[in-house]
C-alpha positions in Angstrom: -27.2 56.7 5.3 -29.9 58.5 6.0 -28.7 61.7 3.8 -28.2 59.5 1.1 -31.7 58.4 1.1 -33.2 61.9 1.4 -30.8 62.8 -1.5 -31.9 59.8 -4.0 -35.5 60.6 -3.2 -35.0 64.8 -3.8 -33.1 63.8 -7.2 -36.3 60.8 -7.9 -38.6 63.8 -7.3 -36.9 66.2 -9.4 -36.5 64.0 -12.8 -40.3 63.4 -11.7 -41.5 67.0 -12.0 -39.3 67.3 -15.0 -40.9 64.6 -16.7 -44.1 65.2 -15.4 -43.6 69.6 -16.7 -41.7 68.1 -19.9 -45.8 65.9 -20.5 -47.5 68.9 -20.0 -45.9 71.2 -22.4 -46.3 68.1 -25.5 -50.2 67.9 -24.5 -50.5 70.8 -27.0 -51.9 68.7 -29.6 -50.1 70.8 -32.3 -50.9 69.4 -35.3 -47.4 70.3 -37.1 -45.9 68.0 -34.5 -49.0 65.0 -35.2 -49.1 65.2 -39.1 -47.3 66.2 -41.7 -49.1 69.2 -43.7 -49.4 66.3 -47.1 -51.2 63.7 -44.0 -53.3 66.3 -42.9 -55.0 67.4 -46.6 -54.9 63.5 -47.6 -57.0 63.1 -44.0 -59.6 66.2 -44.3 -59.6 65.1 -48.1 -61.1 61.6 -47.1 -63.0 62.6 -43.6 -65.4 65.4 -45.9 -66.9 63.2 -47.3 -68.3 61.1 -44.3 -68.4 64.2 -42.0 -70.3 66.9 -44.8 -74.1 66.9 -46.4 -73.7 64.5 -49.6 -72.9 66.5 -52.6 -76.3 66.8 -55.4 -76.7 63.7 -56.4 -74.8 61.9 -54.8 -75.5 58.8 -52.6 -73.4 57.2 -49.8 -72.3 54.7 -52.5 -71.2 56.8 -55.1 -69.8 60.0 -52.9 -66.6 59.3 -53.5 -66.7 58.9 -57.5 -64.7 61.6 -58.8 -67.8 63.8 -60.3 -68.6 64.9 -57.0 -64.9 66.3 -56.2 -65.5 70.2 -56.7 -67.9 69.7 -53.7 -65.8 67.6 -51.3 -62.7 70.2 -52.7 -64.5 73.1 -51.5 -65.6 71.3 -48.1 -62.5 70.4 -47.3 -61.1 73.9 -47.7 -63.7 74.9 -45.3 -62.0 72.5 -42.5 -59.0 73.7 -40.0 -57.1 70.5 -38.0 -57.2 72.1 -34.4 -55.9 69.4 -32.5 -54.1 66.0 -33.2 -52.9 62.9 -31.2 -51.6 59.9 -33.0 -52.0 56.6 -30.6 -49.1 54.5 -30.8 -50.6 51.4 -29.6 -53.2 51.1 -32.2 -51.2 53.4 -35.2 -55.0 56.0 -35.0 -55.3 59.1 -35.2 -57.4 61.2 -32.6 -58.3 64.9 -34.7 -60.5 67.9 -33.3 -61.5 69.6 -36.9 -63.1 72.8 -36.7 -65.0 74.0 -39.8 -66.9 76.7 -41.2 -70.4 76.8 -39.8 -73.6 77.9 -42.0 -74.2 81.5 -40.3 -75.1 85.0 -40.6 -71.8 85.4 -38.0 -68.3 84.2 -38.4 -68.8 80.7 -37.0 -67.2 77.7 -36.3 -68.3 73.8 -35.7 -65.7 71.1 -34.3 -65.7 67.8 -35.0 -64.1 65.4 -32.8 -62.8 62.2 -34.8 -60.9 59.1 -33.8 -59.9 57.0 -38.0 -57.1 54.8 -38.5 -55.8 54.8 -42.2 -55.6 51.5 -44.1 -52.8 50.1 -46.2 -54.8 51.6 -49.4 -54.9 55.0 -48.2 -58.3 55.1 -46.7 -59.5 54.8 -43.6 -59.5 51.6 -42.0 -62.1 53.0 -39.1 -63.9 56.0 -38.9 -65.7 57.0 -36.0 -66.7 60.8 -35.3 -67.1 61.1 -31.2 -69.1 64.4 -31.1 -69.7 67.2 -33.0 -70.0 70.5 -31.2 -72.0 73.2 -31.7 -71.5 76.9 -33.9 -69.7 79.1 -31.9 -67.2 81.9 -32.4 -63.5 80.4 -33.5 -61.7 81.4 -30.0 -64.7 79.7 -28.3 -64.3 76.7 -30.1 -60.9 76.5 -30.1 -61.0 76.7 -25.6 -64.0 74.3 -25.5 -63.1 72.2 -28.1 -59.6 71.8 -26.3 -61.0 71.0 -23.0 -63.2 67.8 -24.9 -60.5 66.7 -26.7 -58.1 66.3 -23.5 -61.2 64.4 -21.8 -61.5 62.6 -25.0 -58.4 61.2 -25.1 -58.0 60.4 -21.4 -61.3 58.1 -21.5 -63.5 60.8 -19.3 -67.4 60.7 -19.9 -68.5 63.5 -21.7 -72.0 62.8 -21.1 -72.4 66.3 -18.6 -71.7 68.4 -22.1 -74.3 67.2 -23.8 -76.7 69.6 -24.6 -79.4 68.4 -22.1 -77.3 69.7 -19.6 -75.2 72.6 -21.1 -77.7 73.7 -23.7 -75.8 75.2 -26.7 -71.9 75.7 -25.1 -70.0 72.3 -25.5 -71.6 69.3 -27.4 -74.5 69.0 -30.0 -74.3 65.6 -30.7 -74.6 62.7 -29.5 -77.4 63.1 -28.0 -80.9 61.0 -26.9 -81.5 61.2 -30.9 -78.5 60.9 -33.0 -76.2 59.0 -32.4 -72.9 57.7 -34.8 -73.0 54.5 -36.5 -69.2 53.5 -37.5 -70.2 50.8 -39.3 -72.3 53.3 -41.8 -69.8 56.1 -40.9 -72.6 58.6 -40.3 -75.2 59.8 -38.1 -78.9 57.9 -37.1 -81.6 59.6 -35.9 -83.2 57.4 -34.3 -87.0 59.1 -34.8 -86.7 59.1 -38.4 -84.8 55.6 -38.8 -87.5 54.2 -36.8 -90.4 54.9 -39.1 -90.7 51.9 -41.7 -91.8 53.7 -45.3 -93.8 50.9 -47.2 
């Protein structure tokens, strides 16, 4: 009887640490495996034009008229899905994007994003979680890795701020900007504060 017992709880154990191995290999975030390449253009296509400067000209209403395209074109060619997890429960998307940083030295920025599309092709929600800072590609890519896992299992990311790491993990949010979903875009809070009359 008691043989029996140790023998269902070694075999319980085993498909444990095969499940639990079998997790840990999938948590790669691959994005081949979250998006198919057409999903991951039509995303970037639609996400450059919250997450980059608005093109000359153009306002937050009329950014996505088709006049400003060779600017959102070449921004979104500028942007590399690192890391992808689709959520099930909810049908979003949960994206690391790293693109190419304004520097004198080959430099990256990531941008961590959580959007879920809508049934015209859009995005439904849009929300951008942090935005790290420029840092060499293999940097970004370790960083931005560790943030994204924390990300997605709910962990405060408040200690990689930049008031406590300086420039390594996170630039924003911080105690001045902050991301407004509703507006999909950043507030700075200084600046948005002062009433021009």
């Amino acid at each position: 009887m008691k043989c029996k017992k140790f023998l269902k709880d070694l075999l319980l154990l085993y498909l444990l640490l095969n499940l639990l191995s079998c997790e840990k290999k999938n948590n790669d975030f691959s994005p081949q495996q979250c998006m198919s390449p057409e999903l991951q253009s039509k995303f970037l296509k639609i996400m450059v034009h919250y997450s980059s400067k608005l093109a000359p000209q153009a306002t937050h209403e009329t950014k996505f008229n088709s006049d400003f395209n060779w600017y959102y074109d070449r921004a979104e060619r500028e942007c590399k899905i690192l890391f992808c997890h689709y959520n099930k429960q909810d049908s979003s998307y949960s994206l690391l994007v790293a693109r190419e940083a304004r520097s004198i030295k080959p430099m990256k920025e990531g941008i961590a994003v959580k959007a879920k599309f809508d049934s015209r092709g859009g995005f439904e929600n849009y929300n951008e979680i942090f935005r790290m800072w420029k840092m060499p590609e293999d940097s970004l890519v370790k960083r931005g890795k560790f943030l994204f896992n924390r990300m997605l299992n709910g962990e405060d990311l408040t200690l990689y701020y930049s008031r406590f790491q300086q420039d390594r993990f996170i630039e924003y949010p911080d105690d001045r900007f902050t991301f407004d979903p509703s507006l999909r875009r950043w507030r700075d809070k200084e600046l948005d504060s002062i009433s021009f009359q």
